[in-house]
DSSP file (Angstrom, degrees, kcal/mol; ACC not computed):
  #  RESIDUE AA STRUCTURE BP1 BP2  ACC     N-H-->O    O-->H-N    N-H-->O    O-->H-N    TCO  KAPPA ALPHA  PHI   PSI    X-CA   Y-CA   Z-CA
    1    1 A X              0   0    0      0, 0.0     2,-0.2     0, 0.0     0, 0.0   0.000 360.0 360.0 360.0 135.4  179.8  189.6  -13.7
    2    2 A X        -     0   0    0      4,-0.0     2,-0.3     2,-0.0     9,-0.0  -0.619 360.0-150.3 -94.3 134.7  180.1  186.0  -14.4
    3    3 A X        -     0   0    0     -2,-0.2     3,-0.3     0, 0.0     2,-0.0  -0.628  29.1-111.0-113.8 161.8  178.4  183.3  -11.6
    4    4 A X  S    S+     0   0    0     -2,-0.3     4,-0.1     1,-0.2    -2,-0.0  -0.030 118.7  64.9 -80.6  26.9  180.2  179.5  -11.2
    5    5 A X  S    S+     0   0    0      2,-0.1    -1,-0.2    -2,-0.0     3,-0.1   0.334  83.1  97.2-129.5 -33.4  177.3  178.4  -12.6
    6    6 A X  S    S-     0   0    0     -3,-0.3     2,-0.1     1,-0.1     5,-0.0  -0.135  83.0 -91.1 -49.0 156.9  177.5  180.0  -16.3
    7    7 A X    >   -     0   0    0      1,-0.1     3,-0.6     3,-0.1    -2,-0.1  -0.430  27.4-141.1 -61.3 156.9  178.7  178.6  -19.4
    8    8 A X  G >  S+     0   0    0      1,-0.2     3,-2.2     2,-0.1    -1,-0.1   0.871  99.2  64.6 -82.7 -46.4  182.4  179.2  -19.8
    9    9 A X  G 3  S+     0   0    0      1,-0.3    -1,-0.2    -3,-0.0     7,-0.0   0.566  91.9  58.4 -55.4 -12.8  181.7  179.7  -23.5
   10   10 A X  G <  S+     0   0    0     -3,-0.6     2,-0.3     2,-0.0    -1,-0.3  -0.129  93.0  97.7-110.0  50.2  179.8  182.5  -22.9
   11   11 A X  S <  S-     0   0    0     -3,-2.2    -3,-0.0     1,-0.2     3,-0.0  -0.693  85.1 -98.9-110.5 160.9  182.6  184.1  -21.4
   12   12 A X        -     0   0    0     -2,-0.3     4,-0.3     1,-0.1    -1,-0.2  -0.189  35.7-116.3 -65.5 175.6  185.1  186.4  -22.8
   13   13 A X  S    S+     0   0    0      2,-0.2    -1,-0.1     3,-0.1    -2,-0.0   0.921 117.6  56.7 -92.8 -39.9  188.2  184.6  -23.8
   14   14 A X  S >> S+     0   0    0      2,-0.2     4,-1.1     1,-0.2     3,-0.9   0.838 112.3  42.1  23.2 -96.1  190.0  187.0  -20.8
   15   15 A X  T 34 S+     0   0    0      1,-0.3     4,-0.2     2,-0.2    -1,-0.2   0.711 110.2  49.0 -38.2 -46.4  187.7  185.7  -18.4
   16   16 A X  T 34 S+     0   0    0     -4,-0.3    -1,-0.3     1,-0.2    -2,-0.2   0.481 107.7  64.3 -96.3  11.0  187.6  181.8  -19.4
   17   17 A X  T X4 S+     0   0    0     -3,-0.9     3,-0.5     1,-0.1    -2,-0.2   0.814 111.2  39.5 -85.8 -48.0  192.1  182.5  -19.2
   18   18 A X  G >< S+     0   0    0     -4,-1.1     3,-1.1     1,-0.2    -2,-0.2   0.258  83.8 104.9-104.4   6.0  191.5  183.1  -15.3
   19   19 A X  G >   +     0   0    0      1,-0.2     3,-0.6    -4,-0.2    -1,-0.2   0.482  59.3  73.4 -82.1  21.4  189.1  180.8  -14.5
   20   20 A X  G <  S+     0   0    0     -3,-0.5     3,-0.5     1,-0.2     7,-0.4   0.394  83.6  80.5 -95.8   6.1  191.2  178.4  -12.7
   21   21 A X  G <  S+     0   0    0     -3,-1.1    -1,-0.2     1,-0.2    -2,-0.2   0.657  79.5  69.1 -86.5 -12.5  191.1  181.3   -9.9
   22   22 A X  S <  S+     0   0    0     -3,-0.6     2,-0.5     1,-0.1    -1,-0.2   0.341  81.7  78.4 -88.8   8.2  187.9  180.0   -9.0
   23   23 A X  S >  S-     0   0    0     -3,-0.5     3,-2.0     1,-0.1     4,-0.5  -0.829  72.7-153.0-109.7  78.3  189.4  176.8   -7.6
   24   24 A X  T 3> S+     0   0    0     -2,-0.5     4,-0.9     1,-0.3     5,-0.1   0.555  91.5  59.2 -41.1 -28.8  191.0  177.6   -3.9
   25   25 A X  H 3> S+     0   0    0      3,-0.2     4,-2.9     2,-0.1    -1,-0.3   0.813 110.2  47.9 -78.3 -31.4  193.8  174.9   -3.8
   26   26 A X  H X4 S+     0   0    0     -3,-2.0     3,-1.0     2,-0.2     5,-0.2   0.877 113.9  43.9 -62.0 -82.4  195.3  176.7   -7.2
   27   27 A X  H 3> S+     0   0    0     -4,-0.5     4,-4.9    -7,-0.4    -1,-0.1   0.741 114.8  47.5 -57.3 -37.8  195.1  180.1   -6.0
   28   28 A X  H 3X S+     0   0    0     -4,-0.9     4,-3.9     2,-0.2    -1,-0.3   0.999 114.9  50.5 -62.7 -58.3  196.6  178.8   -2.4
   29   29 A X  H <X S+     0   0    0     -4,-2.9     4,-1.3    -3,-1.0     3,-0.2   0.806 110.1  48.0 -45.8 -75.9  199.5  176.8   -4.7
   30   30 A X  H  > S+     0   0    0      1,-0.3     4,-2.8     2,-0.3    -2,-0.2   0.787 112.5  46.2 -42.7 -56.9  200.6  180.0   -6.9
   31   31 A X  H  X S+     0   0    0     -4,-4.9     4,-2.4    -5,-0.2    -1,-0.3   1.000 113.7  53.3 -68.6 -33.9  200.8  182.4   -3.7
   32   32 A X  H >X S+     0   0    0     -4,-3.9     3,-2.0    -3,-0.2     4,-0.7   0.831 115.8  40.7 -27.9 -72.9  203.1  179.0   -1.9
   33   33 A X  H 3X S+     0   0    0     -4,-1.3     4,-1.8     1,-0.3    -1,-0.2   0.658 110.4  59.0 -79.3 -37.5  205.3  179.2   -5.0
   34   34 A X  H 3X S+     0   0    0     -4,-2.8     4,-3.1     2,-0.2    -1,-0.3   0.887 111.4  43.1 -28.6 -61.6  205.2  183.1   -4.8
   35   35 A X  H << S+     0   0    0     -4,-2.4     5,-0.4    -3,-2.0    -2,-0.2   0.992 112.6  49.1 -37.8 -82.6  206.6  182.8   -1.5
   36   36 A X  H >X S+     0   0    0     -4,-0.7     4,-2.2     2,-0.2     3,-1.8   0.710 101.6  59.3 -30.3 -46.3  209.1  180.4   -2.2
   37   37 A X  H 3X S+     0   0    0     -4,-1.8     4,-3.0     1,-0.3     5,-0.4   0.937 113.9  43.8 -72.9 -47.8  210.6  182.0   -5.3
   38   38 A X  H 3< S+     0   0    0     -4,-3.1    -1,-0.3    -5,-0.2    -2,-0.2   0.075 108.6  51.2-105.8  72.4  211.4  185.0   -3.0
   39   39 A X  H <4 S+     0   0    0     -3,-1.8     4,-0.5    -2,-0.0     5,-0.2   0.031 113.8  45.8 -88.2 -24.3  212.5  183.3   -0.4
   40   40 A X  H >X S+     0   0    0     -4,-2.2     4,-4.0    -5,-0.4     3,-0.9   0.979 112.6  54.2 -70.5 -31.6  215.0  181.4   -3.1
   41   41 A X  T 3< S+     0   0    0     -4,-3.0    -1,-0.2     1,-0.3    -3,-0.1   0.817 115.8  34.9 -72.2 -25.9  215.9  184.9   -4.7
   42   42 A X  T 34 S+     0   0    0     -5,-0.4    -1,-0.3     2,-0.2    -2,-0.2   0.260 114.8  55.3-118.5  35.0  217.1  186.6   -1.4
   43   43 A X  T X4 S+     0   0    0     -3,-0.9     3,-2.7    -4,-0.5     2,-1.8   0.702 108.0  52.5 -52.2 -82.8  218.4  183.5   -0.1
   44   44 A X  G >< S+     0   0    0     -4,-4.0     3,-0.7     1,-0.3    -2,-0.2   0.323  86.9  79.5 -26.4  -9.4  220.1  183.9   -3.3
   45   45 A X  G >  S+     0   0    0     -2,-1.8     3,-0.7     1,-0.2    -1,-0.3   0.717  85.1  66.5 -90.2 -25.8  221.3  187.3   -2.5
   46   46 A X  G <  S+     0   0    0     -3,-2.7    -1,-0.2     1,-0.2    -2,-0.2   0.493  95.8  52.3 -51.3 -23.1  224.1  185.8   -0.3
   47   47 A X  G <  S+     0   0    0     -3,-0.7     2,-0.2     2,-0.1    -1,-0.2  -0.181  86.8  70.6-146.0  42.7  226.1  184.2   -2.8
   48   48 A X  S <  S-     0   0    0     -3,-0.7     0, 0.0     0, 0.0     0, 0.0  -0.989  80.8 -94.7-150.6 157.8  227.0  186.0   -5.2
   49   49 A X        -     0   0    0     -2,-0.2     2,-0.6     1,-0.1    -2,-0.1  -0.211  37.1-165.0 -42.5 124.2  229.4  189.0   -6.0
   50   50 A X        -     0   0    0      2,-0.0     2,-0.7     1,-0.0    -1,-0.1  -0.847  13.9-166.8-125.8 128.4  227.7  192.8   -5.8
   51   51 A X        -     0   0    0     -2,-0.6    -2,-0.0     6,-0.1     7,-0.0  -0.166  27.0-175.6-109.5  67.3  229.4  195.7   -7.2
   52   52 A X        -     0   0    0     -2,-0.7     6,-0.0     1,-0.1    -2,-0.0  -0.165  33.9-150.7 -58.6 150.3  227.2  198.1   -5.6
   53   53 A X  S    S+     0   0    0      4,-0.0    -1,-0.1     2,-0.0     0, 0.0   0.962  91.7  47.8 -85.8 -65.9  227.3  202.2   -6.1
   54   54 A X  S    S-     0   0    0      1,-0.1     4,-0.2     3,-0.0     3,-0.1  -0.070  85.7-130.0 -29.9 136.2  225.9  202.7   -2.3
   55   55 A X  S >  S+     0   0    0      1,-0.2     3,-2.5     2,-0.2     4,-0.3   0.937 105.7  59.9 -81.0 -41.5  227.5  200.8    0.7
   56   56 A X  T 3  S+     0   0    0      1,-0.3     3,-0.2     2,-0.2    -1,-0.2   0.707  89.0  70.7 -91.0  20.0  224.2  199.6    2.0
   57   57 A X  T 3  S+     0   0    0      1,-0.2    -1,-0.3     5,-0.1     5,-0.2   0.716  84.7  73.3 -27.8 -37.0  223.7  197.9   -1.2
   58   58 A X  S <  S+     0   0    0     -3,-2.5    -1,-0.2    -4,-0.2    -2,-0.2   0.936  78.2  97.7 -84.1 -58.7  226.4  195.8    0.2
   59   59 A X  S    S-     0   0    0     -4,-0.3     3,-0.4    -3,-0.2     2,-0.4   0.358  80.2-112.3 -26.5 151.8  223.9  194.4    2.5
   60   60 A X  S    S+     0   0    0      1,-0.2    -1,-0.2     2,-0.1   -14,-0.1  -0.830  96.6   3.1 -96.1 125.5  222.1  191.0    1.8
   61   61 A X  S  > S+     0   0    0     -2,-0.4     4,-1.5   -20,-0.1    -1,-0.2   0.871  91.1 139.2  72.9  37.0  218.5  190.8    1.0
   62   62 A X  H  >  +     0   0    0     -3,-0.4     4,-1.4    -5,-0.2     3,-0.2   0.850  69.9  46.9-106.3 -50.9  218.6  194.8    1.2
   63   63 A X  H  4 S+     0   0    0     -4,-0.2    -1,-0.2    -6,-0.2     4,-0.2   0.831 108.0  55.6 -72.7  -8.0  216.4  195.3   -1.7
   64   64 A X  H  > S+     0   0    0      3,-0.2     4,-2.3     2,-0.2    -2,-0.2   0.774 112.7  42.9 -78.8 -26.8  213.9  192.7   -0.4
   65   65 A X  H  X S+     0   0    0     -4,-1.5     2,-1.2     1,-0.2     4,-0.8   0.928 116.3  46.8 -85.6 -65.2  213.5  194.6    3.1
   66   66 A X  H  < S+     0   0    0     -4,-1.4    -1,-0.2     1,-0.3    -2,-0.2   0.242 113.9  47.5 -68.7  19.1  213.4  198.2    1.5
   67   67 A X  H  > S+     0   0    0     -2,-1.2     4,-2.2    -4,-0.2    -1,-0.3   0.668 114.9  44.1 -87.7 -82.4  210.9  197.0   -1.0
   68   68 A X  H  X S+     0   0    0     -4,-2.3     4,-0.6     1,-0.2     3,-0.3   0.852 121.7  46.0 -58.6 -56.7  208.6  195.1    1.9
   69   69 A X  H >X S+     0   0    0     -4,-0.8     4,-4.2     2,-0.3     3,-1.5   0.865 111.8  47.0 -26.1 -78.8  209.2  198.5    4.1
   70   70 A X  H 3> S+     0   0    0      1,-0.3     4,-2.8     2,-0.2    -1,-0.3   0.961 111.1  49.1 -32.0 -73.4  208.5  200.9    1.5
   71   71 A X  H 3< S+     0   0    0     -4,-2.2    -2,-0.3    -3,-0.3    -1,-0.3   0.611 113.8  52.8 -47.4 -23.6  205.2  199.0    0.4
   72   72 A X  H XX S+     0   0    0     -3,-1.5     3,-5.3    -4,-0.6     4,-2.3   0.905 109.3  48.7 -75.5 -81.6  204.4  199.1    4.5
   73   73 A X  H 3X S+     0   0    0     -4,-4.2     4,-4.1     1,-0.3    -2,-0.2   0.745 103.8  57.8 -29.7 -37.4  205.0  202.6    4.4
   74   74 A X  H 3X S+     0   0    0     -4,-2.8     4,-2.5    -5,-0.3    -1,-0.3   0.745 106.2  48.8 -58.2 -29.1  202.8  203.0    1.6
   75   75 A X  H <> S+     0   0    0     -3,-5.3     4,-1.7     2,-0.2    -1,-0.2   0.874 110.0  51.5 -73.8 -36.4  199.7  201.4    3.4
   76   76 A X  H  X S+     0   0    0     -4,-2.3     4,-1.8     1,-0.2     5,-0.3   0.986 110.0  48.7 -71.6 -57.0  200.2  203.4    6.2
   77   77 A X  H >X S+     0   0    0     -4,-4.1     4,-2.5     1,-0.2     3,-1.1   0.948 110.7  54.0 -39.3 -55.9  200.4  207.0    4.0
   78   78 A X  H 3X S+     0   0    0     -4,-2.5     4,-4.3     1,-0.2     5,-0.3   0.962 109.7  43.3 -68.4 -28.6  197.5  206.0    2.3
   79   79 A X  H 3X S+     0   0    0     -4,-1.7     4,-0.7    -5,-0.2    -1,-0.2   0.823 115.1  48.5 -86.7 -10.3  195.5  205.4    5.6
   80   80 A X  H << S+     0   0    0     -4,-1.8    -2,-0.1    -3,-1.1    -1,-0.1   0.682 117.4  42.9 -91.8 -16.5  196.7  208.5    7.1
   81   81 A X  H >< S+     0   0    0     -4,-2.5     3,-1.5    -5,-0.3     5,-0.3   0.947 107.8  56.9 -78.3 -34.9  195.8  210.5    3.6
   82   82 A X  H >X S+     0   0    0     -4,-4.3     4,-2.1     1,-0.3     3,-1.7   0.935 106.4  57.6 -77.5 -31.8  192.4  208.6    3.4
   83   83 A X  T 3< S+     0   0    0     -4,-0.7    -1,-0.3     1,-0.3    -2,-0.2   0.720 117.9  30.3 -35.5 -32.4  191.8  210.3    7.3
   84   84 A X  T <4 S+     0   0    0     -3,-1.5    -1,-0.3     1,-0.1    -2,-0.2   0.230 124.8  41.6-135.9  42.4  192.3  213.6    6.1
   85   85 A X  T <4 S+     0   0    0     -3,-1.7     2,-0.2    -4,-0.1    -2,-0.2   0.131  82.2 111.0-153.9 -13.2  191.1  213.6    2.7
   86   86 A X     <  -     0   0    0     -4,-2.1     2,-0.3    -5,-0.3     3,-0.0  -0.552  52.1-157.2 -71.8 135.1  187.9  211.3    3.2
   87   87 A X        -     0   0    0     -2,-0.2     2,-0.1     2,-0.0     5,-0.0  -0.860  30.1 -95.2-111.0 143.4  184.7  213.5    2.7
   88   88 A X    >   -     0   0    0     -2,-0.3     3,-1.3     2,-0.1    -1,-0.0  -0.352  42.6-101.9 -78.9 170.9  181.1  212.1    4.5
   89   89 A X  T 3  S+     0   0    0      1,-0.3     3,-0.4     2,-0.1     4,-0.1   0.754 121.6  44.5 -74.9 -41.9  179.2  210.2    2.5
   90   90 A X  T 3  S+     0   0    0      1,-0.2    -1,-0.3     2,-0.1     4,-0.2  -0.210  78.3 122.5-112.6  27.4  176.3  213.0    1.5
   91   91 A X  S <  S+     0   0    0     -3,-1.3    -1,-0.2     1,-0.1    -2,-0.1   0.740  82.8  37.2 -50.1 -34.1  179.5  215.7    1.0
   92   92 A X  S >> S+     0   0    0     -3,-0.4     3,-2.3     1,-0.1     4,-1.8   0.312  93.4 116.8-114.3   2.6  178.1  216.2   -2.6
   93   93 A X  G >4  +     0   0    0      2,-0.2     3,-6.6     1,-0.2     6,-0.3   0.642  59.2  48.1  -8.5-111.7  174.7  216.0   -1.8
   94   94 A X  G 34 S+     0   0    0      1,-0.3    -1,-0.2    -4,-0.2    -2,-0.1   0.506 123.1  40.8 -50.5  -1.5  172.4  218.9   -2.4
   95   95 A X  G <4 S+     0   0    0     -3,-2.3     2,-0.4    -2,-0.1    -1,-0.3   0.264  94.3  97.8-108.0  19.3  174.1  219.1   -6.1
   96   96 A X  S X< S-     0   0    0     -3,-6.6     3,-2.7    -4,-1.8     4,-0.4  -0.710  73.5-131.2-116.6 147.3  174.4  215.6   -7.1
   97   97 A X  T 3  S+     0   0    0     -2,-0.4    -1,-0.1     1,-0.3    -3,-0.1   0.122 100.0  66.2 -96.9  46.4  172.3  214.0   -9.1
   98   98 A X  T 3  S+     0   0    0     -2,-0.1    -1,-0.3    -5,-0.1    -5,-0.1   0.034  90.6  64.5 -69.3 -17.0  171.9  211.1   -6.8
   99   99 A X  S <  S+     0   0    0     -3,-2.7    -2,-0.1    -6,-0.3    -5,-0.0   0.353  78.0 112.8 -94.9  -2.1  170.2  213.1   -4.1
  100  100 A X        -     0   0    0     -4,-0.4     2,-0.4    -5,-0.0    -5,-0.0  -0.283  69.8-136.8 -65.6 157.6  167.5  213.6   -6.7
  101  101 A X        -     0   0    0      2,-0.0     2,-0.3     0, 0.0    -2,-0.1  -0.961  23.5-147.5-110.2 140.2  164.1  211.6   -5.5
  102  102 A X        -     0   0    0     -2,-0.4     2,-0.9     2,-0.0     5,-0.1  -0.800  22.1-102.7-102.2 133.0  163.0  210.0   -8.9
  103  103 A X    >   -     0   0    0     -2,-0.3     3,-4.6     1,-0.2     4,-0.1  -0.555  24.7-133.5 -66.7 110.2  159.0  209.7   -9.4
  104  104 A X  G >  S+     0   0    0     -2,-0.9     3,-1.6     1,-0.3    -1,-0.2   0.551  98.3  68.2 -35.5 -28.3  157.9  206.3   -8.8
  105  105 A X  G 3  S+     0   0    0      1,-0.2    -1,-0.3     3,-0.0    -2,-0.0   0.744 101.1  52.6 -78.5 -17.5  155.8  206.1  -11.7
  106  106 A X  G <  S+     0   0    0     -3,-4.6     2,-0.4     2,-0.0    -1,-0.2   0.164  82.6 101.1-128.2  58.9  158.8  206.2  -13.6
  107  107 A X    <   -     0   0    0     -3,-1.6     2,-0.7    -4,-0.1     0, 0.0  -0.873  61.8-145.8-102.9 130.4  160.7  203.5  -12.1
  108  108 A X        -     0   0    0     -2,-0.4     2,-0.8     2,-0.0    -2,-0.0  -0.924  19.9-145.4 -91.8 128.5  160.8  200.3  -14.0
  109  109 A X        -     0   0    0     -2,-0.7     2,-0.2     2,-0.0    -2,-0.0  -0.817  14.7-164.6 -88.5 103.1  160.9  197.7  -11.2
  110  110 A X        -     0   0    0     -2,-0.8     2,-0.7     2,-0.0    -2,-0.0  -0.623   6.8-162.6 -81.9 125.2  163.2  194.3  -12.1
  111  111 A X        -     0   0    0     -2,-0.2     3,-0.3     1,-0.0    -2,-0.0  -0.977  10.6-177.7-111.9 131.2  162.8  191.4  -10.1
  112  112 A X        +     0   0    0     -2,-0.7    -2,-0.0     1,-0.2    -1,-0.0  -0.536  58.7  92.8-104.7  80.4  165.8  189.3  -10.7
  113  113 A X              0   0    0      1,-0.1    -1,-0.2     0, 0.0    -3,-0.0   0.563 360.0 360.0-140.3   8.9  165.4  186.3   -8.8
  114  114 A X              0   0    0     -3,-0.3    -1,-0.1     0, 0.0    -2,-0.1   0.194 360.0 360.0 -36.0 360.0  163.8  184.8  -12.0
């Protein structure tokens, strides 16, 4: 993981593409203009001719609510699955080999704060 203090050059090329994300007034512009472009596209939805297969196609801005709806829904399913699908934290416990106690003498201890 890369700190704001590394060289850029010893960055993947990836990495040094997306570093203008570390700058809060870009990120904050790019979601504005996010906004804006769909507000202009289902503005846009008003004024122009639809040959729809469905009647409530007909509707205006119809895929923009049942998109945000859908995606609502989605949050919600997944927080009513993660409720009844969540296992407590020590669930795999007495087989996993994370519940193991490792002998201290063969722990290498790192201090990074170097």
């Amino acid at each position: 993981m890369a700190h704001h203090n590394d060289d850029p050059s010893k960055l993947s090329p990836l990495a040094r593409a997306f570093l203008w994300t570390d700058d809060p007034k870009k990120v904050k512009r790019l979601v504005n203009t996010i906004y804006v472009l769909c507000a202009v596209l289902f503005f846009a939805d008003f004024f122009y001719a639809k040959h729809p297969y469905f009647a409530m196609e007909r509707v205006p801005g119809f895929y923009a609510l049942y998109g945000f709806i859908m995606c609502a829904a989605l949050v919600v399913c997944a927080k009513v699955m993660r409720l009844i699908l969540m296992r407590p934290e020590n669930y795999y416990a007495p087989h996993d080999v994370e519940s193991e106690d490792y002998p201290e003498d063969q722990l290498e201890r790192i201090n990074h704060d170097d």
